[in-house]
C-alpha positions in Angstrom: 75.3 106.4 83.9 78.5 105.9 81.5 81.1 107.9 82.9 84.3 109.2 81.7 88.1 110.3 82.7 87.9 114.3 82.6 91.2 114.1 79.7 91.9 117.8 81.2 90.2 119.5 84.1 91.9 118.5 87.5 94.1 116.2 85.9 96.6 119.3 84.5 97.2 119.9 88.3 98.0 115.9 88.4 100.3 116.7 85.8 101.9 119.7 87.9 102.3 117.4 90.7 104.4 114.6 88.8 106.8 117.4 87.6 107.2 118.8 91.0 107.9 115.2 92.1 110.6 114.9 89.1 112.2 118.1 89.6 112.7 117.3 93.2 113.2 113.4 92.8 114.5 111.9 89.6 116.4 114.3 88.8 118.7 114.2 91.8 120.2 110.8 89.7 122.3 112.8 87.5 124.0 114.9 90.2 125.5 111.5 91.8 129.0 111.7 90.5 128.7 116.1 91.4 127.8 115.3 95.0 129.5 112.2 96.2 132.8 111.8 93.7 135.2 114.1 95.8 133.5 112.4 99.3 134.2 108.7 97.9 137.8 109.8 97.1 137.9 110.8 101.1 136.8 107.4 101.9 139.3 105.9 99.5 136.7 104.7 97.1 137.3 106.1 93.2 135.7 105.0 90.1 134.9 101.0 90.8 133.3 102.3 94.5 131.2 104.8 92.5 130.3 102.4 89.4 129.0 100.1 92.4 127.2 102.7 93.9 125.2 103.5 90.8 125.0 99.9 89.7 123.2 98.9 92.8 120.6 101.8 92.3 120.0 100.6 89.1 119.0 97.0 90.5 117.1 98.5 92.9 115.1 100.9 90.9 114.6 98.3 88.2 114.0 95.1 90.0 111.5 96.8 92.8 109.0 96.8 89.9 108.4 92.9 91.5 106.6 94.6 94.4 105.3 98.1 93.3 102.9 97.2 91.2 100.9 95.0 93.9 101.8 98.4 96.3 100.0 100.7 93.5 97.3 98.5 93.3 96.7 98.4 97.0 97.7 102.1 98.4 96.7 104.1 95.3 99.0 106.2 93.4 99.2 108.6 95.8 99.9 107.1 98.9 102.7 105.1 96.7 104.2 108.4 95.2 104.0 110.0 98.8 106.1 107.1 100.0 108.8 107.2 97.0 109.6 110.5 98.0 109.8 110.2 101.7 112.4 107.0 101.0 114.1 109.5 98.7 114.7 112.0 101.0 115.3 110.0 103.9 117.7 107.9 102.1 120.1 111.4 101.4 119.5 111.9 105.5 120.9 108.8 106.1 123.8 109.6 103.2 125.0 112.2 104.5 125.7 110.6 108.3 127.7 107.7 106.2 131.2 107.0 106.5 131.5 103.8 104.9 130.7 102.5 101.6 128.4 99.8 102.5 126.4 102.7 104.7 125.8 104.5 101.3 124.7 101.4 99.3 122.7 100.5 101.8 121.1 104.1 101.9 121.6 105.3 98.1 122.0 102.6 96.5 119.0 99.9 97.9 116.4 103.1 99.5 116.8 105.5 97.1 116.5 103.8 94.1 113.6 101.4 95.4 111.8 105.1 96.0 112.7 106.3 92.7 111.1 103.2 91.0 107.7 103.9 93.2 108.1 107.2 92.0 108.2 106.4 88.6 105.1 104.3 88.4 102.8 105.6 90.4 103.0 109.1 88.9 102.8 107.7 85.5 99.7 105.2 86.4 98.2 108.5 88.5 98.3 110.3 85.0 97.3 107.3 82.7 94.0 107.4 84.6 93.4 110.9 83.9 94.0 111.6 80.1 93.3 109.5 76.8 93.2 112.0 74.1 96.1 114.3 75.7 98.0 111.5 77.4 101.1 111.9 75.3 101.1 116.1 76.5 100.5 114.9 79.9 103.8 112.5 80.4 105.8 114.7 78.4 105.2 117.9 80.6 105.2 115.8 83.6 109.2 114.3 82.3 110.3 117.9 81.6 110.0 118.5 85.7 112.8 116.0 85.2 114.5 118.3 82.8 114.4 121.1 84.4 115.8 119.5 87.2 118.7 118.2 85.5 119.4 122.1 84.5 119.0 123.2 87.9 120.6 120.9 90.4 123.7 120.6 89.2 124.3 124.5 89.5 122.5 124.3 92.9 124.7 121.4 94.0 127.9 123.1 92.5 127.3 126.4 94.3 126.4 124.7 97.9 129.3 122.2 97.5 131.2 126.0 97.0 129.9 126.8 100.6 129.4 124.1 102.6 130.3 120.6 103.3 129.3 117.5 101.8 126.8 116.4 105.1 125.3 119.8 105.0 124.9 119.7 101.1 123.2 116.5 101.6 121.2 117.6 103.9 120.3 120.4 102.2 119.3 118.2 99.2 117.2 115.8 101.1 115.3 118.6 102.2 114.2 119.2 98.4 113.2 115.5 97.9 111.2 115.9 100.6 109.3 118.7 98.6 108.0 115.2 96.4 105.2 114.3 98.8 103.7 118.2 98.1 103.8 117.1 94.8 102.2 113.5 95.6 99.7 115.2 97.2 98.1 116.6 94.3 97.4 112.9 92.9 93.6 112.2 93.8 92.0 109.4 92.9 90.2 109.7 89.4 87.2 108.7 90.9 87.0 112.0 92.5 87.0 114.2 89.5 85.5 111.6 86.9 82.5 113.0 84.7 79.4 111.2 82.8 78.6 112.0 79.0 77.5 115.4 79.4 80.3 116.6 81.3 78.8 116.5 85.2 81.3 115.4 87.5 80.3 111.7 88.6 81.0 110.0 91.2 82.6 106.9 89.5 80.5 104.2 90.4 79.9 103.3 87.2 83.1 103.3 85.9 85.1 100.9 83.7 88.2 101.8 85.6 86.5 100.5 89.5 85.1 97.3 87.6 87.1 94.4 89.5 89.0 91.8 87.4 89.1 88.3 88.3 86.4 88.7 90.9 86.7 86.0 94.1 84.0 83.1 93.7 81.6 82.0 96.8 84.0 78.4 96.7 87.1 80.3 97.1 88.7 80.1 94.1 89.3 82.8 91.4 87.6 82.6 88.3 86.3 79.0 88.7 90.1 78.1 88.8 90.7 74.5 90.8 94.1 75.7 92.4 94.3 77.0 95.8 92.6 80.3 96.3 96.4 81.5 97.8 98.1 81.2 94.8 94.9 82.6 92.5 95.0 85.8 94.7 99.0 86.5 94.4 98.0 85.1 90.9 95.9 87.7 90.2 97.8 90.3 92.3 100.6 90.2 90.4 98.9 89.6 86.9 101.3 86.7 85.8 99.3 85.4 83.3 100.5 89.0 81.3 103.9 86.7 81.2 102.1 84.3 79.0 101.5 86.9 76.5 104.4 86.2 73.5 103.7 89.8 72.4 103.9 91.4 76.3 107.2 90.2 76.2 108.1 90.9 72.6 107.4 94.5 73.9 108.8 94.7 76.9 112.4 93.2 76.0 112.5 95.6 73.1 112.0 98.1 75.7 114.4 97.1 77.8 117.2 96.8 75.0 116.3 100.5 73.9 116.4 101.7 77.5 119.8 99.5 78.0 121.3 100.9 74.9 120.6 104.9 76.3 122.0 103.8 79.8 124.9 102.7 78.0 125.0 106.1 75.8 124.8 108.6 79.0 127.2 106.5 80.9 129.9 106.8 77.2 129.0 109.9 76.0 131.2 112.2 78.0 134.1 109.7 77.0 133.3 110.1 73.5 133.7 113.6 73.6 137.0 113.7 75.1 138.8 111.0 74.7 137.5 109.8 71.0 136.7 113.3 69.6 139.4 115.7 71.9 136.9 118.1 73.4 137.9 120.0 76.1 136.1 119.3 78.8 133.6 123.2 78.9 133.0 122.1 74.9 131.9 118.2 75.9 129.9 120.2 78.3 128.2 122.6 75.9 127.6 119.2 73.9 126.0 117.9 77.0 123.8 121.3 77.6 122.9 121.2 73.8 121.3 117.7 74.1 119.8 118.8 77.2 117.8 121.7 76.1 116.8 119.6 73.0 115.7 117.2 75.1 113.5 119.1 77.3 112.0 121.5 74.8 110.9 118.2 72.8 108.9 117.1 76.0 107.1 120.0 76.3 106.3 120.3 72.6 106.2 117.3 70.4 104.3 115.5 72.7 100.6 117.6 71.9 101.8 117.3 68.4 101.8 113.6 67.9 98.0 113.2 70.1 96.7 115.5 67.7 98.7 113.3 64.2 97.1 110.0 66.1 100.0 108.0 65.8 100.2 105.0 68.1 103.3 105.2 71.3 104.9 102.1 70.0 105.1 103.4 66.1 106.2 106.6 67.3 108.7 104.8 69.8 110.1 102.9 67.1 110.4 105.6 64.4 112.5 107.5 66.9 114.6 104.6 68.0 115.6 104.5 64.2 116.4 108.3 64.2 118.5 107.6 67.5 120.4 104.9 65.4 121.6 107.6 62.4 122.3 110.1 65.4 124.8 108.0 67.0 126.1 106.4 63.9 126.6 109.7 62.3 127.8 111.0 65.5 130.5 108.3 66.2 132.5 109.7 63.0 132.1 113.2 64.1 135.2 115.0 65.5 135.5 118.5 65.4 132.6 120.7 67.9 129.9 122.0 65.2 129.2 119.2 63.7 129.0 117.2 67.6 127.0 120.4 69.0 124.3 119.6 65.6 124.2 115.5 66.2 124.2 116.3 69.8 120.7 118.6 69.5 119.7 116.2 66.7 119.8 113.1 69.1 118.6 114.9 71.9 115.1 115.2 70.4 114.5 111.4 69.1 115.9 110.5 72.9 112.9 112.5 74.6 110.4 111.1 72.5 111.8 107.6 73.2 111.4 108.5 77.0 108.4 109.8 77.0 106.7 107.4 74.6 108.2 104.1 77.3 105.7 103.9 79.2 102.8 105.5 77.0 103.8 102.4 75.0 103.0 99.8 78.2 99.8 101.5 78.5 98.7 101.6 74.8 99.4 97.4 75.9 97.3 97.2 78.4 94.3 99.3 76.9 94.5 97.1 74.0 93.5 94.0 76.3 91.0 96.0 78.1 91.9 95.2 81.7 92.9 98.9 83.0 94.2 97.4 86.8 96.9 95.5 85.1 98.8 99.0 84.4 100.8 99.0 87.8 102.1 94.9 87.2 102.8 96.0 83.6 105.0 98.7 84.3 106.8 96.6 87.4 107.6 93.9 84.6 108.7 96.3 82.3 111.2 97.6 85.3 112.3 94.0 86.1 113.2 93.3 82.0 115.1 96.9 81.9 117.1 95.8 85.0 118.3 92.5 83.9 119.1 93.8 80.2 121.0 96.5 82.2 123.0 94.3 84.0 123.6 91.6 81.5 124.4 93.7 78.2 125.3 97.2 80.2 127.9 95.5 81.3 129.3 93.7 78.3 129.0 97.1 76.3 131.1 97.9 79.6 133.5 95.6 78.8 133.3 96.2 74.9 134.7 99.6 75.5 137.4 98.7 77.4 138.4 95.7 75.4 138.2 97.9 72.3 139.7 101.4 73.8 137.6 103.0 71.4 134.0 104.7 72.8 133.4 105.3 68.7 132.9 102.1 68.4 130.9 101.8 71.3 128.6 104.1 70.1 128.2 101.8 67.3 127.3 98.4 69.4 124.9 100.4 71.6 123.2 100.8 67.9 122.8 97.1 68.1 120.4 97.0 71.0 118.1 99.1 69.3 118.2 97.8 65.8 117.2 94.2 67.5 114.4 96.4 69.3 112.8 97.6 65.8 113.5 93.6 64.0 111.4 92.2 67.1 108.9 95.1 66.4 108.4 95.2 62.8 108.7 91.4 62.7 105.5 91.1 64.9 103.8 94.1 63.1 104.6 92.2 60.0 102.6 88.8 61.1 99.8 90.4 63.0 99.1 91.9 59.6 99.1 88.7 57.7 96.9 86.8 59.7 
């Protein structure tokens, strides 16, 4: 009996589940500098202790996608995203009893941010299994958790900052990451809710998603390969031979130069606004809240729009990343607050597609080459390419601003990143057609 994933059905309360797991979890990243500035000052760390702080996170967010992908494969989504959010929340326990730099890299830095990056994959490979036709709705309601988190905390973090100290804050906080595994809990297993042609629930035998790939042979190799059969099982774990694939990598490097360049842009923009354009610093916020509310209403809206229009993730990816590229050229000239307030909204919308459509656009891959369980390896490659673009050219574009004093023109380099991404794009668009 063919069976099918029920696109709907249990998999909207998947979908609350992920955003509970945002709200709670990923969104706790941009309330850094509003919880632990004024507690590094106390240590006599300032910017370079909290620029390491962050960096570090980063690596470890990034880079963990070595290892989660095998741990997705192995414990499921759920049992992965249960684990993301009980590092997270353990990790601002342990923060909060630090007195030492090192102490919070070690806990921030290196167990949050290796719980963030489970996080982010096994929620989105827990939804990929549940929708095709309303995929693109799916992530973009389960990102706006994220959203609305990034409303919310600061003003919660503000107001208990107001009335209480920084361990009791923290403590406080961790106590809302811990709210994630509620969320994780919701993630069953597909298999569980999968139906056959007619609509009654199956049980999933019969499923393309529970076929094996590269199944062990009776002589212990994989595959009829003649190398040992310990290297064709971490050979197949980790799905190098994706690696091989010119057009994998083609895709995921102009990922990671597009998710480099808005790194760079969140990191600059607040400059921009007051050193380059001479905002005060409540109208560089309404700038910020502008692009904000953009943002989020676009991930709950546009989203259902483009399933229903058909458009592939990568084309719409890449049609936004050129919309990004007018925003921030046409916003590096603005300096007066209407016209920032308008590019601010305006760019806010192209950047939530571009998120949301990331890793639609790694999955769109890998349904292409028809081998569903090479998702979770995908997506950790994807991570690892993101990380060492971040790294390498989010730190020239570092240096580029303070070599040229001039976040303007900084706003024009990060351009750069993403005009490469759409060459490399079009360019392989261009000769798959002709062949």
């Amino acid at each position: 009996m063919r069976s099918q994933v029920p696109d709907g059905g249990y998999g909207w309360f998947v979908v609350a589940g992920c955003a509970l797991v945002n709200v709670f979890n990923q969104s706790l990243v941009s309330v850094f500098g509003l919880m632990f500035a004024d507690y590094l000052t106390s240590l006599g760390e300032h910017a370079f202790g909290a620029a390491l702080v962050m960096n570090v996170c980063s690596i470890s967010l990034n880079f963990s996608g070595v290892i989660t992908g095998p741990i997705i494969k192995h414990f499921k989504p759920r049992k992965a995203a249960v684990l993301g959010s009980m590092l997270t929340g353990t990790a601002l326990v342990l923060c909060s009893y630090s007195t030492n730099l090192w102490q919070i890299i070690l806990s921030y830095s290196v167990t949050f941010g290796f719980g963030l990056g489970l996080i982010q994959s096994s929620t989105f490979v827990a939804l990929n299994s549940y929708f095709r036709r309303r995929k693109g709705r799916a992530v973009g309601l389960a990102l706006a958790g994220t959203g609305v988190g990034q409303i919310l905390m600061p003003i919660l973090v503000q107001y208990l900052l107001s009335n209480f100290n920084f361990r009791d804050t923290t403590l406080i906080i961790s106590g809302l990451a811990f709210n994630g595994v509620v969320g994780a809990c919701l993630l069953q297993p597909v298999e569980w809710h999968l139906k056959d042609a007619s609509g009654v629930e199956d049980g999933g035998e019969s499923s393309p998603l529970l076929r094996e790939i590269k199944p062990p042979q009776p002589n212990g190799t994989v595959c009829g390969s003649k190398r040992p059969c310990g290297w064709s099982k971490l050979a197949a774990l980790m799905d190098f031979a994706i690696l091989k694939q010119v057009s994998f990598l083609n895709l995921i490097v102009g990922l990671g130069l597009a998710y480099t360049a808005s790194t760079s842009f969140s990191l600059f923009f607040p400059y921009f606004l007051q050193k380059s354009a001479n905002l005060t610093m409540l109208e560089a916020a309404n700038c910020m809240s502008m692009l904000s509310t953009t943002d989020l209403i676009t991930r709950i809206t546009v989203p259902a729009f483009v399933d229903k229009m058909g458009f592939s993730h990568r084309t719409t990816f890449l049609l936004a990343g050129i919309c990004l590229v007018v925003a921030r050229s046409v916003m590096a000239e603005m300096r007066s607050l209407l016209p920032l307030m308008v590019t601010s909204a305006f760019y806010g919308v192209f950047r939530s597609i571009t998120v949301v459509n990331q890793n639609l656009t790694v999955a769109e891959y890998c349904s292409e080459q028809r081998v569903e369980k090479m998702l979770p390896n995908a997506l950790g490659f994807n991570m690892v390419a993101k990380g060492i673009l971040v790294l390498s050219l989010g730190q020239l574009l570092g240096w580029f601003a303070d070599f040229t004093g001039s976040y303007a023109l900084n706003l024009h380099a990060q351009n750069l990143l993403l005009i490469t991404t759409c060459i490399l794009w079009i360019c392989e668009m261009y000769f798959k057609d002709d062949q």
